[in-house]
C-alpha positions as CSV (number, residue, x, y, z in Angstrom):
1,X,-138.9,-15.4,-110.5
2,X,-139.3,-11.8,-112.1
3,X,-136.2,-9.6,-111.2
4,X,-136.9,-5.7,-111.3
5,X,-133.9,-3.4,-112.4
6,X,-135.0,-1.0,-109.9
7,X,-135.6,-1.6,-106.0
8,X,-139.3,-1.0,-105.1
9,X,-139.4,2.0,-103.3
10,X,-140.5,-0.1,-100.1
11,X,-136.8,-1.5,-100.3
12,X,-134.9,1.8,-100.9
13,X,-136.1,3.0,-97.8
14,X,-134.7,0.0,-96.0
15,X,-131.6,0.7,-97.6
16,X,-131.3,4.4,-97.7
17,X,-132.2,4.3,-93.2
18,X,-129.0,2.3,-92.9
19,X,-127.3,6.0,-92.3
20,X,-128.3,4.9,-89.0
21,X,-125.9,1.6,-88.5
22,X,-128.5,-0.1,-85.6
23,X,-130.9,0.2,-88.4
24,X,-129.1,-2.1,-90.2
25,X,-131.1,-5.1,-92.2
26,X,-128.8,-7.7,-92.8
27,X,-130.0,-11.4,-92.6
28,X,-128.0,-14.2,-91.4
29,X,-128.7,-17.9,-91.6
30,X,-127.0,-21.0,-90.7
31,X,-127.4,-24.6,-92.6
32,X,-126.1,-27.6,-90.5
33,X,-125.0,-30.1,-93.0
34,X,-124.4,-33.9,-92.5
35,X,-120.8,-34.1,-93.9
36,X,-118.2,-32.0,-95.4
37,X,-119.8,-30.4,-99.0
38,X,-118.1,-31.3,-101.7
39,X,-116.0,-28.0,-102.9
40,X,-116.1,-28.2,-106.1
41,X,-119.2,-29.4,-106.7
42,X,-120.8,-27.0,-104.3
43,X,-118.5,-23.9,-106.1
44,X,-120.4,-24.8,-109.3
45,X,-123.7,-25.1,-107.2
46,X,-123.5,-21.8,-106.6
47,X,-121.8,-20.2,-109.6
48,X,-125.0,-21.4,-111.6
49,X,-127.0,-20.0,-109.1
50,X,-125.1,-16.4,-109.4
51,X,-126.1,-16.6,-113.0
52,X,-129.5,-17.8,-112.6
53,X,-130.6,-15.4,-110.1
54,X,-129.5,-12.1,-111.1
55,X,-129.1,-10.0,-107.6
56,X,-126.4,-12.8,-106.4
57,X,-124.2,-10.5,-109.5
58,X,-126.0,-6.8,-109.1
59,X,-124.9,-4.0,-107.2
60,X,-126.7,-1.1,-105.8
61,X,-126.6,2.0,-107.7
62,X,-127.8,5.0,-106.4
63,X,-129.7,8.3,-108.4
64,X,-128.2,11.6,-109.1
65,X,-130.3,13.4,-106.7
66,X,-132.5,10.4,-105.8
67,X,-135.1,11.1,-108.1
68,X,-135.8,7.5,-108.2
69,X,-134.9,4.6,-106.1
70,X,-131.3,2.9,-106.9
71,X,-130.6,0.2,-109.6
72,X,-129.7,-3.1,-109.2
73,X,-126.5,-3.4,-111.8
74,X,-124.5,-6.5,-112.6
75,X,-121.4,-5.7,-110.5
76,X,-118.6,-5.7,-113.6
77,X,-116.1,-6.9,-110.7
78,X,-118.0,-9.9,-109.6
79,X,-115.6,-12.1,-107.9
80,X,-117.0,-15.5,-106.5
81,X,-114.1,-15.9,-104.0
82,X,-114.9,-13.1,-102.4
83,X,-118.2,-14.2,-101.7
84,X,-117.8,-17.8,-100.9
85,X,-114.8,-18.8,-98.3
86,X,-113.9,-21.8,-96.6
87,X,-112.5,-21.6,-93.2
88,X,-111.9,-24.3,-90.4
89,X,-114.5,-24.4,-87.5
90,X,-111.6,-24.3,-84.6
91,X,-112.2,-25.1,-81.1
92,X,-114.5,-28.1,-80.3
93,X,-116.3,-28.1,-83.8
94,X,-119.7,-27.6,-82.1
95,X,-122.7,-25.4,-83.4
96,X,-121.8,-23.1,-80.6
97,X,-118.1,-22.3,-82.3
98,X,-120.2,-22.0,-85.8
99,X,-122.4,-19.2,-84.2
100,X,-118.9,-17.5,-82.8
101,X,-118.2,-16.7,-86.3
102,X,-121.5,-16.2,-87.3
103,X,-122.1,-13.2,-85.2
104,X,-119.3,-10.9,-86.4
105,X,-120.4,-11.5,-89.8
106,X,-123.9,-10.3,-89.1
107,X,-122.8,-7.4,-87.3
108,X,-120.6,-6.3,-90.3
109,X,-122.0,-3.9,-92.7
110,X,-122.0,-5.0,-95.9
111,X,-119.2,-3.3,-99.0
112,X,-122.0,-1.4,-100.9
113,X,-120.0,-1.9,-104.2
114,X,-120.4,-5.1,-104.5
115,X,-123.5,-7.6,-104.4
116,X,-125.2,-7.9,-101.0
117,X,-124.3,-11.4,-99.6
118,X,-121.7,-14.0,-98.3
119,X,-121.5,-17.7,-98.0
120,X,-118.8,-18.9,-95.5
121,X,-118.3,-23.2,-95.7
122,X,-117.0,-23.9,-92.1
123,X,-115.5,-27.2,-92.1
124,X,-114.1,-29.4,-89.2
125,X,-117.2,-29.9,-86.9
126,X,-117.4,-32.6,-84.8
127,X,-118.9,-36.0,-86.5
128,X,-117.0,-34.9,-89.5
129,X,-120.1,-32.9,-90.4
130,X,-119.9,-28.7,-91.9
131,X,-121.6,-26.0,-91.8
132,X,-122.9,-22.9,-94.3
133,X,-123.0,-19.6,-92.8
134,X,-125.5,-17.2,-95.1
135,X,-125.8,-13.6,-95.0
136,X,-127.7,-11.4,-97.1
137,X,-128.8,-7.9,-97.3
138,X,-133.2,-7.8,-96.1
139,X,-133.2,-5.3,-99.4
140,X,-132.7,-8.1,-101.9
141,X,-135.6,-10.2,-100.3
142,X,-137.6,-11.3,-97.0
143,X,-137.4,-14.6,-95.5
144,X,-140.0,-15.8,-97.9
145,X,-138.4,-15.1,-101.0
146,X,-134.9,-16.0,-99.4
147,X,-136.2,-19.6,-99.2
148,X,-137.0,-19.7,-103.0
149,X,-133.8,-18.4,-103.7
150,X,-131.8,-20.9,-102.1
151,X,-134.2,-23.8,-103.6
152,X,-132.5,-22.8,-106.4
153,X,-129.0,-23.7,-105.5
154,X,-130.1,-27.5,-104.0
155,X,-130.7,-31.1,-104.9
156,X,-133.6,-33.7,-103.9
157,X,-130.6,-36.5,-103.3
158,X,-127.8,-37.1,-101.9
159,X,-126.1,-38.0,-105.5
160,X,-128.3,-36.6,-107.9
161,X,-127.6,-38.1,-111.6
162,X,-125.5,-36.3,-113.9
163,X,-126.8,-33.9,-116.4
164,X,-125.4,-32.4,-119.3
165,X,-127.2,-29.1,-119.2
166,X,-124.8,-26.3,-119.5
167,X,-123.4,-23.8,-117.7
168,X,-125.6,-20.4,-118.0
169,X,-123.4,-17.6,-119.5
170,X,-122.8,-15.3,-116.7
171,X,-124.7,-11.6,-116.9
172,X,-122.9,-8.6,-118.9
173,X,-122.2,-5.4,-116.8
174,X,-124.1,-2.8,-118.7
175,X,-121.8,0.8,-118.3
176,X,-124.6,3.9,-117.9
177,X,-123.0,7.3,-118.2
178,X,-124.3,10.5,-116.0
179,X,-126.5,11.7,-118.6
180,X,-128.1,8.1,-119.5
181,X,-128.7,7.5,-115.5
182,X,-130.0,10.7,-115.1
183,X,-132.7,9.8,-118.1
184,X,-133.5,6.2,-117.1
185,X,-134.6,7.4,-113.5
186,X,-136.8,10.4,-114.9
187,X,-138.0,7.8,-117.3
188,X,-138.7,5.4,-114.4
189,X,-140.2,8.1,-111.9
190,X,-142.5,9.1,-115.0
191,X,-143.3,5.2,-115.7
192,X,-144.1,5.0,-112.0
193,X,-146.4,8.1,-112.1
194,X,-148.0,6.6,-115.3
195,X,-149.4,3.5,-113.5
196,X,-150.0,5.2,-110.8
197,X,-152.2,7.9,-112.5
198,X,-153.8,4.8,-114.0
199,X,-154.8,2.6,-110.5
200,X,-155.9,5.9,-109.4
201,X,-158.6,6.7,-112.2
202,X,-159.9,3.2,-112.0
203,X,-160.4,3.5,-108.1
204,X,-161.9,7.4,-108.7
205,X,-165.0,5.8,-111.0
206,X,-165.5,3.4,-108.0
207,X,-165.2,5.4,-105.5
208,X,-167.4,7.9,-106.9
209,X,-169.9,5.1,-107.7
210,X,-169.9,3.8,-104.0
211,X,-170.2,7.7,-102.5
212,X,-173.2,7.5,-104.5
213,X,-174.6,5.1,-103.3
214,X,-172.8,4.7,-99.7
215,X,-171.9,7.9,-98.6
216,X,-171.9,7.3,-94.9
217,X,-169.8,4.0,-95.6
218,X,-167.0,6.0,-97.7
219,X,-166.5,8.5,-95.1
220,X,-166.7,5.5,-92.5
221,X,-163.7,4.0,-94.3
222,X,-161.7,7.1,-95.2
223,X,-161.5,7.4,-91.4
224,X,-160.6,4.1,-90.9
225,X,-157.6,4.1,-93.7
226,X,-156.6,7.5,-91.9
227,X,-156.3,6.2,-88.8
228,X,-154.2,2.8,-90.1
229,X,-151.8,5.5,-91.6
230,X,-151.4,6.7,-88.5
231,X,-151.1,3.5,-86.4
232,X,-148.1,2.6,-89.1
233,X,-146.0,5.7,-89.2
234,X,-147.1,6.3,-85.2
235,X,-143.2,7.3,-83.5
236,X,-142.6,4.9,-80.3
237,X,-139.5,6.0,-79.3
238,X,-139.9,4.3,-75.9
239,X,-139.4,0.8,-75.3
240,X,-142.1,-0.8,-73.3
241,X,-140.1,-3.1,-71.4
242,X,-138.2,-1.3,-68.4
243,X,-135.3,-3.3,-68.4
244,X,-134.5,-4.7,-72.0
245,X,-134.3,-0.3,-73.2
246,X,-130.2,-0.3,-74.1
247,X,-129.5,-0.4,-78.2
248,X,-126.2,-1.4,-79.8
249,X,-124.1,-3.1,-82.9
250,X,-123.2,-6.0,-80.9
251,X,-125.8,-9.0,-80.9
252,X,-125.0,-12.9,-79.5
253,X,-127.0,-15.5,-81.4
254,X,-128.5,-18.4,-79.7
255,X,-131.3,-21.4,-80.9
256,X,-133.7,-23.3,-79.7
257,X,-135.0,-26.9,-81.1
258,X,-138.6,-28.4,-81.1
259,X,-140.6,-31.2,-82.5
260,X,-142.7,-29.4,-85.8
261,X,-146.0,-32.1,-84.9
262,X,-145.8,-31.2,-81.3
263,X,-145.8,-27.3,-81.9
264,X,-148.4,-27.7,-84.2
265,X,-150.6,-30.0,-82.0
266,X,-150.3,-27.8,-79.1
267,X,-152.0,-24.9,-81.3
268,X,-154.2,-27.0,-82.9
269,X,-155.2,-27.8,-79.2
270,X,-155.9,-24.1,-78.6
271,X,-157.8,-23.2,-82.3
272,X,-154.9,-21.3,-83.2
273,X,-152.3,-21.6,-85.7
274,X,-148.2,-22.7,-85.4
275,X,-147.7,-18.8,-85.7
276,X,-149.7,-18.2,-82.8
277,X,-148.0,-20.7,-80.6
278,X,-144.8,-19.1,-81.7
279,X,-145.6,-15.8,-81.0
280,X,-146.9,-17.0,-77.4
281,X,-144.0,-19.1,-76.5
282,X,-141.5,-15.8,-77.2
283,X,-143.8,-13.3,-75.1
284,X,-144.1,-15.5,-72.5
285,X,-140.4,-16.5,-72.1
286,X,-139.9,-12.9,-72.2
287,X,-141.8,-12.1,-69.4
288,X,-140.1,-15.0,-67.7
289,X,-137.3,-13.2,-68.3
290,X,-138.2,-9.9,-66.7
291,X,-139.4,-11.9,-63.4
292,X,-136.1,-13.0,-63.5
293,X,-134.7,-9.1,-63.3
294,X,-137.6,-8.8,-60.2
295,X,-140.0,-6.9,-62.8
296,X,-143.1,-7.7,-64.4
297,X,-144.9,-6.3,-67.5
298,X,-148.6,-6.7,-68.8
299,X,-147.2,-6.1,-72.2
300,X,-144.4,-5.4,-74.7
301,X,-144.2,-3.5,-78.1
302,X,-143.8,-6.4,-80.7
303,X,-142.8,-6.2,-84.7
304,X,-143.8,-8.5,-87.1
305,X,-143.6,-9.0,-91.1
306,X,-147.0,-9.4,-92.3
307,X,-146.5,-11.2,-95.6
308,X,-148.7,-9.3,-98.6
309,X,-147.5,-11.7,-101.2
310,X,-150.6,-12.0,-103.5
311,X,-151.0,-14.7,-106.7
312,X,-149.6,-11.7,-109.0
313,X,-146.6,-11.0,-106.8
314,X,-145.8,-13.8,-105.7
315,X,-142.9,-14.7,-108.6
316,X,-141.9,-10.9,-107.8
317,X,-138.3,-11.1,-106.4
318,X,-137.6,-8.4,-103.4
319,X,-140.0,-7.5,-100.6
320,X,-143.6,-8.3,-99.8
321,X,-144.3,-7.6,-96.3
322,X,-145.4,-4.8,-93.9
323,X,-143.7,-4.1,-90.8
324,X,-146.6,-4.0,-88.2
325,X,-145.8,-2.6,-84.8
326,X,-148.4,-3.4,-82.3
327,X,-148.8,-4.6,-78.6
328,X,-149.4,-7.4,-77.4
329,X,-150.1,-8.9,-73.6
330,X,-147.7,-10.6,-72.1
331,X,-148.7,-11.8,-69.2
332,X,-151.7,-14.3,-69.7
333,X,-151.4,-17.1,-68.1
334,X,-153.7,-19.7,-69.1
335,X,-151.9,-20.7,-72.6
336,X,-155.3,-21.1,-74.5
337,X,-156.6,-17.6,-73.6
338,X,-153.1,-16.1,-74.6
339,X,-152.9,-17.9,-78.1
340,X,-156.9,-16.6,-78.9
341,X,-156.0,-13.0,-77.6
342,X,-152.6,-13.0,-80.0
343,X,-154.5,-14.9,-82.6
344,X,-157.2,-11.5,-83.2
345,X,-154.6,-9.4,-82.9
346,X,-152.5,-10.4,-85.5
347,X,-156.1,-11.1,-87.6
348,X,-156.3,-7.6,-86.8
349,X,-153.0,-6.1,-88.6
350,X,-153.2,-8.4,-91.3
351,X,-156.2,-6.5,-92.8
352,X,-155.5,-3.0,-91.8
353,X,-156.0,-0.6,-95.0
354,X,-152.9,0.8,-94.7
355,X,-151.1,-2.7,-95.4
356,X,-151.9,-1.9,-99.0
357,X,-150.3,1.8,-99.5
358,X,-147.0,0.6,-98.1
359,X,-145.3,1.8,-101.6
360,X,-147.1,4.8,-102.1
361,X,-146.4,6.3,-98.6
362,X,-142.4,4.8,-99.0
363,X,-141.9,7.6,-102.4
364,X,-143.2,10.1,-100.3
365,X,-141.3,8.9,-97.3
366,X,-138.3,9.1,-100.0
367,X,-138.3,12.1,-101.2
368,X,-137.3,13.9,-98.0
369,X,-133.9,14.0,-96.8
370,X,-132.0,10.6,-95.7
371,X,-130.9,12.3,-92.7
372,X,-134.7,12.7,-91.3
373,X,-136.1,9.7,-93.2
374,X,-133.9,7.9,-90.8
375,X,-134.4,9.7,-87.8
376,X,-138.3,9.4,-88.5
377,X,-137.4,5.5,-88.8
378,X,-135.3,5.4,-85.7
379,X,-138.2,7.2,-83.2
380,X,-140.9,4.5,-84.8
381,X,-138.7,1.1,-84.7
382,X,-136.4,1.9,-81.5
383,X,-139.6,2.1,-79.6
384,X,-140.2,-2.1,-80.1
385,X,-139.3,-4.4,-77.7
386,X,-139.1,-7.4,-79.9
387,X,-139.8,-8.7,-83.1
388,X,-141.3,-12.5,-84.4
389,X,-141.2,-13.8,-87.9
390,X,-142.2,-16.9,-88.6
391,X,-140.6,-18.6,-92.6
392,X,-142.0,-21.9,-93.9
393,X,-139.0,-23.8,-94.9
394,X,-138.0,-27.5,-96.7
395,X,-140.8,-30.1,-95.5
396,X,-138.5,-32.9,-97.9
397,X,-135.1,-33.6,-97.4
398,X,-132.4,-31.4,-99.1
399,X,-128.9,-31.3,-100.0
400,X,-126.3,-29.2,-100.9
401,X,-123.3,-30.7,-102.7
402,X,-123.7,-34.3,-101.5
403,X,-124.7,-33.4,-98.1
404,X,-127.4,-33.3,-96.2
405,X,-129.1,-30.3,-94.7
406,X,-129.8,-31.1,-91.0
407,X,-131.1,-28.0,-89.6
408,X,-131.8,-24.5,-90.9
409,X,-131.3,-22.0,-88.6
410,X,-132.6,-17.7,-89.2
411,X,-131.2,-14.9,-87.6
412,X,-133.3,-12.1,-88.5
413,X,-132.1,-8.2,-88.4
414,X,-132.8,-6.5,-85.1
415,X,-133.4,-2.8,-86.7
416,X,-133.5,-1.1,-83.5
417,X,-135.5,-4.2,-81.0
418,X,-134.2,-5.4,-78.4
419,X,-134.8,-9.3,-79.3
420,X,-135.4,-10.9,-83.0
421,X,-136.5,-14.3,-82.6
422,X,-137.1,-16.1,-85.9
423,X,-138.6,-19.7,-86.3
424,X,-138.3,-21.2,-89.6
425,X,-139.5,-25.1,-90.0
426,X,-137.1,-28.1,-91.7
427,X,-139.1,-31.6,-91.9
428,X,-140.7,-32.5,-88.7
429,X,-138.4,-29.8,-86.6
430,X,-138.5,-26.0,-86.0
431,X,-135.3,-24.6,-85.7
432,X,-135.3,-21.1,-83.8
433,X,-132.8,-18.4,-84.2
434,X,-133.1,-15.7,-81.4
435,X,-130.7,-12.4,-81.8
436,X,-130.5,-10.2,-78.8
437,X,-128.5,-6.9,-78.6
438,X,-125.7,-7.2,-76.2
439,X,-126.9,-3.7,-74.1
440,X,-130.4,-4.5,-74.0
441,X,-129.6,-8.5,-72.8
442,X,-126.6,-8.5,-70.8
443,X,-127.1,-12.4,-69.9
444,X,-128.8,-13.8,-72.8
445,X,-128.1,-17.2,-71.5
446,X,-130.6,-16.3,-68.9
447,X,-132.9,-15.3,-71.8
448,X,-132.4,-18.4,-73.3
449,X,-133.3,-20.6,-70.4
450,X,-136.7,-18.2,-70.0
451,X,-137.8,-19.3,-73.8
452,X,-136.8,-23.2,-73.2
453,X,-139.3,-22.9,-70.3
454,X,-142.0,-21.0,-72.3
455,X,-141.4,-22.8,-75.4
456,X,-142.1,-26.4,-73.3
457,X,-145.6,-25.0,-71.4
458,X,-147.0,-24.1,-75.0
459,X,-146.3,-27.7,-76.1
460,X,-147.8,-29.1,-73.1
461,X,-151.0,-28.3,-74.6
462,X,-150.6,-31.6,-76.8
């Protein structure tokens, strides 16, 4: 995987909104693992992984006067104890007690001098079996690049045969002074503007050769792209939902278990695809969920990653997705209907023009002040109800230091929604992660009941 010094400008705005803290992108997972790990082994697991992939040893930087986006610098303190601990499960040693500690880690902001992630080994479950609490920062990658990051760090067996390949020599902190920063990032910005100047030349002689030819059909599209700018940067500042409207720092996790065939069988069933029963299951278990409060709503505000990984980006470590906002009904009833509506509207945002000037509008976005960079952020994100994201994981069996991964399970960042409910596949199950702020679900046990039910009349369609 190719590792920029620099984050993308995409990912500098993710990091520079956290001024707001319910903005916040941190990512939490949580591997279930058959047996205890082996410490040592899985201690050298990941110190060859911290060598191998470069962000697990970098830093964020920042610019004198944020002329460019930060650096990603080997931290010249890296300790591995601080990122990896062990600690005892406690009470009955059930998944429930391993999402107790979970959640005060996620809602922890991360120390910005040092690299931007935690493991935490929980030991002591019941059956004798462990756990591995993950969390990352969403600026060093998305879901899908998390995935190939931690394929790094695992075996294909249980007890894989020794090998005498040795251990990577770890990175060398490189010490910039204020003068030498200050050049890099006018050397970068002017780098930047380079390539830029470049793509833009190229798509001039095009442009000018279609307008020639199809003038109607350039100004048709010039609208078109206009308007797509203006659906993405559009403020909502309102939640749809009347009930589900409070936003906090405190969050519960909670997940949800299904058969992969089944989920997969029911779309099929419908012409649509796994992601499209997901994203039905979720709205319909949250309207269940407003019936439950005596209300009813035709539709909420919904978020989701659209993944823009191409063939020439998709070694490219860091983000590649666009945060669509969009609406989408709720309250259909027949379950075939539902998944074709959801189906064209996703079809929709996946191809709208603006999905490819993400970077371009994110410098000018930028270059104003963090203060109302942020503020802009909060009024267009706050407004969304809920988000969906749906990560392909392991379809083989896995293991980390002699045990066996039993169940993945993603918590992805609110950033402002009420509910993040994350699905993310291992062999023939789909483990879902839901994370639900504490002021806008008061009884997320009651939320949790509302998707079970929902979840089980989408697999009916098998």
């Amino acid at each position: 995987m190719h590792y920029e010094t620099r984050m993308s400008d995409s990912d500098a705005l993710m990091w520079n909104i956290e001024k707001d803290p319910i903005l916040r992108s941190t990512i939490t997972a949580v591997a279930v693992l058959d047996r205890r790990p082996d410490r040592e082994a899985l201690l050298h697991r990941i110190d060859r992984g911290t060598r191998l992939i470069p962000r697990m040893r970098q830093r964020v930087i920042g610019n004198p006067y944020s002329i460019a986006p930060p650096r990603w610098e080997v931290d010249p303190y890296f300790d591995l104890r601080y990122h990896v601990r062990f600690l005892n499960a406690g009470g009955d040693g059930t998944l429930r007690d391993v999402l107790d500690i979970a959640e005060p880690m996620g809602m922890q902001g991360f120390d910005r001098a040092r690299p931007l992630w935690e493991f935490v080994i929980v030991e002591g479950l019941e059956g004798d079996r462990a756990a591995i609490i993950q969390k990352i920062h969403h600026a060093i990658t998305d879901g899908v690049g998390g995935m190939q990051m931690v394929m790094t760090m695992i075996d294909l067996e249980r007890d894989p045969a020794p090998t005498d390949e040795e251990m990577p020599p770890a990175p060398q902190a490189e010490h910039m002074g204020p003068l030498r920063r200050t050049a890099d990032a006018f050397g970068h910005v002017r780098r930047r503007n380079l390539g830029i100047a470049r793509r833009a030349g190229g798509n001039l002689v095009a442009a000018a050769s279609t307008a020639a030819s199809h003038p109607a059909a350039v100004v048709s599209g010039l609208g078109a792209t206009a308007g797509s700018v203006g659906r993405l940067l559009a403020p909502t500042p309102t939640p749809l939902s009347p009930i589900m409207t409070g936003r906090s720092m405190s969050f519960r996790f909670q997940t949800l278990t299904f058969p992969l065939p089944d989920l997969k069988a029911a779309a099929k069933a419908a012409s649509g695809t796994l992601n499209d029963a997901f994203v039905v299951a979720v709205a319909g278990g949250l309207r269940r969920y407003h019936q439950r409060h005596g209300t009813d709503v035709e539709s909420l505000r919904m978020t989701m990653p659209i993944n823009i990984r191409t063939e020439d980006t998709s070694d490219v470590a860091g983000n590649q997705f666009v945060p669509a906002r969009f609406i989408v009904p709720v309250a259909i009833d027949d379950v075939t209907e539902h998944m074709q509506a959801i189906h064209e509207l996703v079809d929709q945002q996946r191809h709208e023009p603006a999905n490819a000037l993400v970077e371009p509008l994110a410098i000018v976005l930028n270059r104003l002040p963090t203060t109302a960079v942020t503020a802009l952020f909060g009024s267009m994100i706050k407004g969304s109800d809920f988000t969906t994201s749906n990560v392909p994981g392991a379809p083989i069996p896995i293991y980390i230091a002699g045990a066996r991964v039993e169940s993945m399970i993603p918590f992805g960042p609110l950033v402002g929604v009420a509910v993040n409910v994350t699905l993310l596949s291992n062999l023939d199950d789909v483990h879902v992660g839901i994370n639900s702020d504490m002021a806008a679900v008061p009884d997320p046990e009651v939320l949790l009941e509302c998707l079970q039910e929902s979840f089980e009349a989408v697999l009916k369609q098998a």
